[in-house]
TIROVO-50811 format. One line per 10 residues: number of its first residue (from 1); their letters; for each residue x negated, y, z of C-alpha. Coordinates in steps of 0.1 Angstrom, whole numbers, plus 2048, in hexadecimal, padded with zeros to 3 digits. Layout:
N
NUM) a) X Y Z | ...
//
This chain:
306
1) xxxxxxxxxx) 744 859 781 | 731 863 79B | 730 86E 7C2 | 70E 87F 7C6 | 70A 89A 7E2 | 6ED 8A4 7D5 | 6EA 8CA 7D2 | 70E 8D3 7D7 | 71A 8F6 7DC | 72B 8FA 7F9
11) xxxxxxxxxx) 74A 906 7E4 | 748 8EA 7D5 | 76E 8D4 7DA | 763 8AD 7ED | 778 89D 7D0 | 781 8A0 7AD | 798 883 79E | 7A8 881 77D | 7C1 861 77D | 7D1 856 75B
21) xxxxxxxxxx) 7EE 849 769 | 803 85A 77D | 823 845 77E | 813 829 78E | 800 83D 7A8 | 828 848 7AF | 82D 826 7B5 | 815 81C 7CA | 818 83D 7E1 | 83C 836 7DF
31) xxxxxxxxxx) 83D 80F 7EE | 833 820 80B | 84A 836 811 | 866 82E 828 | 87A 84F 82E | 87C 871 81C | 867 883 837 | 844 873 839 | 822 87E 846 | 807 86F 83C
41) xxxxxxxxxx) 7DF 870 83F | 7CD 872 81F | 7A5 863 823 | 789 86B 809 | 769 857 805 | 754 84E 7EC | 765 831 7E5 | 78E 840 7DF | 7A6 84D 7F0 | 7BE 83B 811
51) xxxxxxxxxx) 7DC 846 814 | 7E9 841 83B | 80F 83F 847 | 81D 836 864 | 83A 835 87C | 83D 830 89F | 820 822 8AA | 82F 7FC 898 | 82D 802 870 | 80D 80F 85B
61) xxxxxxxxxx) 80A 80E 834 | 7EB 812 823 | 7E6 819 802 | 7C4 813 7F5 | 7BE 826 7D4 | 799 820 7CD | 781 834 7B5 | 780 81C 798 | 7A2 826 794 | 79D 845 787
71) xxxxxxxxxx) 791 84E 769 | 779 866 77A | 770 86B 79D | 757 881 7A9 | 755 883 7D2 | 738 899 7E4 | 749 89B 808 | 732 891 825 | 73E 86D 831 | 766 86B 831
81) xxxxxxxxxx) 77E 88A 82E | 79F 888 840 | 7BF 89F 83E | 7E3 89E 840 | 800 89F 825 | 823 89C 821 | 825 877 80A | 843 882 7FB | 839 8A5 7F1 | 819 891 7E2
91) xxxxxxxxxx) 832 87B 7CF | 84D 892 7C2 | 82B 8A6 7B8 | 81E 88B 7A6 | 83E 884 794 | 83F 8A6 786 | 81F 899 772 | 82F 87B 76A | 84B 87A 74A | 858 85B 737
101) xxxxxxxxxx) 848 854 71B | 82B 86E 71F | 808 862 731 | 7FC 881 744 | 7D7 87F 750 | 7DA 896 774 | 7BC 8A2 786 | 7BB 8A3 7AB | 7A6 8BC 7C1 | 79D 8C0 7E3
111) xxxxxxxxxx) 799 8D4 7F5 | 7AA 8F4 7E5 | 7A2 91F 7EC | 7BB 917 810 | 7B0 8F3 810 | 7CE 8E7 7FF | 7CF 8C6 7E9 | 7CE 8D2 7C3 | 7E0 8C0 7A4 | 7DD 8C7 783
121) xxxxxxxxxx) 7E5 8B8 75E | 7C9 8B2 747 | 7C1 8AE 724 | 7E3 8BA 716 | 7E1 8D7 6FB | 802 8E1 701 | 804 8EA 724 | 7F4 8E6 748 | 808 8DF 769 | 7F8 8E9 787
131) xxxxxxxxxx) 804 8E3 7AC | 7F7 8E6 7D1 | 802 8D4 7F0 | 7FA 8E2 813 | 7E4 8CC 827 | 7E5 8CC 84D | 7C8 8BB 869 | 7D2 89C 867 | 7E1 885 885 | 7D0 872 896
141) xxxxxxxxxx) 7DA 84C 890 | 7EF 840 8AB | 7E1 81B 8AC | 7C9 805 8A1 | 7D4 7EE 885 | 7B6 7D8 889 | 7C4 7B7 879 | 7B1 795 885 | 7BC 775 87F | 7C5 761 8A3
151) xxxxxxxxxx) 7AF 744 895 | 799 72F 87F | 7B1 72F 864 | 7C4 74A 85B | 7EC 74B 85C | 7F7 757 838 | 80C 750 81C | 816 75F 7FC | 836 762 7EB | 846 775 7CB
161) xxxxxxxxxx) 849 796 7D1 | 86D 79B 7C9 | 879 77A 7DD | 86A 78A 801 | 87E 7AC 7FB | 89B 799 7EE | 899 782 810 | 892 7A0 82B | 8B1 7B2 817 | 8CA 791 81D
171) xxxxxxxxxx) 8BF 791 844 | 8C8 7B9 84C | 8DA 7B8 869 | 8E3 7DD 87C | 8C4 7DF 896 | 8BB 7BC 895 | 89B 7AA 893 | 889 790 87A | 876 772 889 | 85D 765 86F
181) xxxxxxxxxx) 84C 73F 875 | 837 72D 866 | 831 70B 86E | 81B 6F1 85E | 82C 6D1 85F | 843 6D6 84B | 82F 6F0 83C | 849 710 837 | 84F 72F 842 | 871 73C 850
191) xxxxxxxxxx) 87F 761 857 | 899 75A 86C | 8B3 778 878 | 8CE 774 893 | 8EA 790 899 | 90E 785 89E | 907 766 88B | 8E4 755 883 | 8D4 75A 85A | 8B7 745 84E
201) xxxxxxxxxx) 8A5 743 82F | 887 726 82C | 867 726 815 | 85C 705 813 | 83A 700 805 | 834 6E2 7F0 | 85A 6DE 7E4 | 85B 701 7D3 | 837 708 7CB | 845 728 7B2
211) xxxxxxxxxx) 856 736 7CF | 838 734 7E7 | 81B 73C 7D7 | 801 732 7F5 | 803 728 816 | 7E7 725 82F | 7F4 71F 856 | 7E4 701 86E | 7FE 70A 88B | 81E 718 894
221) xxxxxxxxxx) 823 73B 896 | 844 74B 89A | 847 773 89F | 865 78E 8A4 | 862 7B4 88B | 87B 7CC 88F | 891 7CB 86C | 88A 7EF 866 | 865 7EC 864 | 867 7CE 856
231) xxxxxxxxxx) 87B 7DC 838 | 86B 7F8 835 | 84D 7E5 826 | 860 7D5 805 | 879 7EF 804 | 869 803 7E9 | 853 7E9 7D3 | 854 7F7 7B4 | 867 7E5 799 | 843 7DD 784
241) xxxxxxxxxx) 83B 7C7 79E | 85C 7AE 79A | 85B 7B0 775 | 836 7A4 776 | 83F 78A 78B | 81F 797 7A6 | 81D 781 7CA | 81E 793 7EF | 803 789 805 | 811 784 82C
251) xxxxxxxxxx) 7FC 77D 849 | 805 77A 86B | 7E1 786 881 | 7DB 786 8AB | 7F3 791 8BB | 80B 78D 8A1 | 804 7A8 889 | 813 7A8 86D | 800 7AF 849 | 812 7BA 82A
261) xxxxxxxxxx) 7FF 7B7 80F | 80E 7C6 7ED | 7FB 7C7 7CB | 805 7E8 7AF | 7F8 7EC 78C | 7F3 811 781 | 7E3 804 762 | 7F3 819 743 | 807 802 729 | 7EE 7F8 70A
271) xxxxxxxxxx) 7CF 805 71E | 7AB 7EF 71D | 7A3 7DF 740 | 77E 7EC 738 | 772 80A 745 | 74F 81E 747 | 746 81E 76A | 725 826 771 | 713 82A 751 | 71E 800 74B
281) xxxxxxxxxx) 73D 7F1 73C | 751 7DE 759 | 771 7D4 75C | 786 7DF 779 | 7A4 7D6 786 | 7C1 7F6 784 | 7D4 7E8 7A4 | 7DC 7FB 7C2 | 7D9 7E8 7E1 | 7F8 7F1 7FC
291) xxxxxxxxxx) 7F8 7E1 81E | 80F 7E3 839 | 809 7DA 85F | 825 7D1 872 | 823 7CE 89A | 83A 7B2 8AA | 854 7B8 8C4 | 84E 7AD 8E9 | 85E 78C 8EC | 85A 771 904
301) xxxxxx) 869 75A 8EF | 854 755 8D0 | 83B 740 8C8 | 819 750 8CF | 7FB 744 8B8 | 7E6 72F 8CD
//
């Protein structure tokens, strides 16, 4: 692997990628997507690729795909590249490459003869599938997702995966809201949603330790998300992460930002953890890293961290 600029042609593409696992880079590009039609902003560096989305100024995903991933990742842009993409073209593209049973190795290009992404199947004798996706100048990010904690300590817990969607499901309410607190004494943290008729659901801490996995909060904190953004963020976490049993990382930052932490395995079934990276034999970690920021509603009636 390398990412030398050294001597490049200026014909040369800024990346070439080859990943061996394409279903679980469909399910990390997937967690983030919310609704059919999806724009997104694709970034290249030398150390990955980040894959932007984002809705009304209130919800961004990130997923953060980074080089030791791949099985080979050569990058010779100047600093970071940036363009736009449909997501869901990029993911219907990617399943194409992606059968039961069959582990297609898929290189990826950029940019292309009319600057388009390229995507082709590798290392197969029988056949070679090749696709493009238009790129466009990307958007420019409507906000800054800058997440700070409000204090010394930081306001987070972590809980199963597949308990937090299972919990914002049961509290869906047509246009409502959910109010998430924290509190330390008794340390727990309650989503609480109110509609025609009030729904609770409680994590304590110390009486169901398997339930919560951490929780770090020194004050009360109490903040309203709209239900739609809210949902949007476990509404497609792939079913590999509830059958491994894999935690959610919340934390609720100044201002009451909201982070979403969410962590997805594209490591192929029966494949070694070890990988040459750099002329040495490391081992590195074949998880995606998908985070979501969610912006509060303006409401004089919650609890404002101090």
């Amino acid at each position: 692997m390398s990412s030398s600029t050294s001597g490049r042609d200026d014909d040369a593409p800024d990346l070439v990628c080859q990943l061996d696992c394409v279903h679980g880079m469909v399910e990390a590009l997937s967690s983030a997507r919310w609704k059919r039609h999806q724009d997104a902003v694709m970034e290249l560096s030398e150390h990955g690729i980040v894959i932007t989305v984002e809705e009304s100024g209130c919800l961004q995903a990130k997923v953060f795909l980074k080089r030791e991933l791949f099985v080979e990742y050569e990058y010779a842009g100047e600093g970071r590249v940036r363009f736009g993409l449909s997501l869901g073209l990029l993911v219907d593209c990617l399943n194409t490459f992606s059968s039961p049973g069959h582990a297609s190795t898929v290189e990826m290009r950029y940019p292309g003869p009319d600057m388009q992404l390229l995507l082709k199947s590798v290392g197969s004798p029988d056949a070679c599938m090749y696709a493009e996706i238009r790129t466009r100048i990307p958007d420019t990010v409507s906000w800054d997702f800058q997440f700070e904690h409000a204090g010394n300590t930081p306001v987070t817990f972590t809980v199963k995966s597949a308990i937090l969607k299972e919990s914002i499901d049961d509290l869906e309410w047509p246009g409502s809201s959910i109010q998430i607190q924290m509190q330390p004494d008794p340390p727990s943290v309650i989503l609480k949603c109110e509609g025609h008729g009030d729904l609770q659901i409680e994590y304590p801490y110390y009486s169901n330790t398997d339930l919560l996995i951490a929780f770090r909060c020194d004050r009360e904190v109490s903040y309203r998300y709209k239900y739609k953004f809210l949902r949007a963020t476990t509404s497609n976490i792939p079913s590999s992460v509830m059958k491994e049993n894999r935690g959610t990382k919340v934390q609720i930052g100044r201002g009451g930002m909201l982070k979403i932490q969410h962590l997805i395995s594209v490591a192929r079934p029966g494949m070694p953890y070890y990988r040459n990276i750099a002329g040495g034999q490391d081992q590195t970690s074949r998880i995606v890293y998908v985070e979501f920021f969610v912006k509060p509603e303006e409401d004089d009636n919650t609890v404002n961290d101090a």
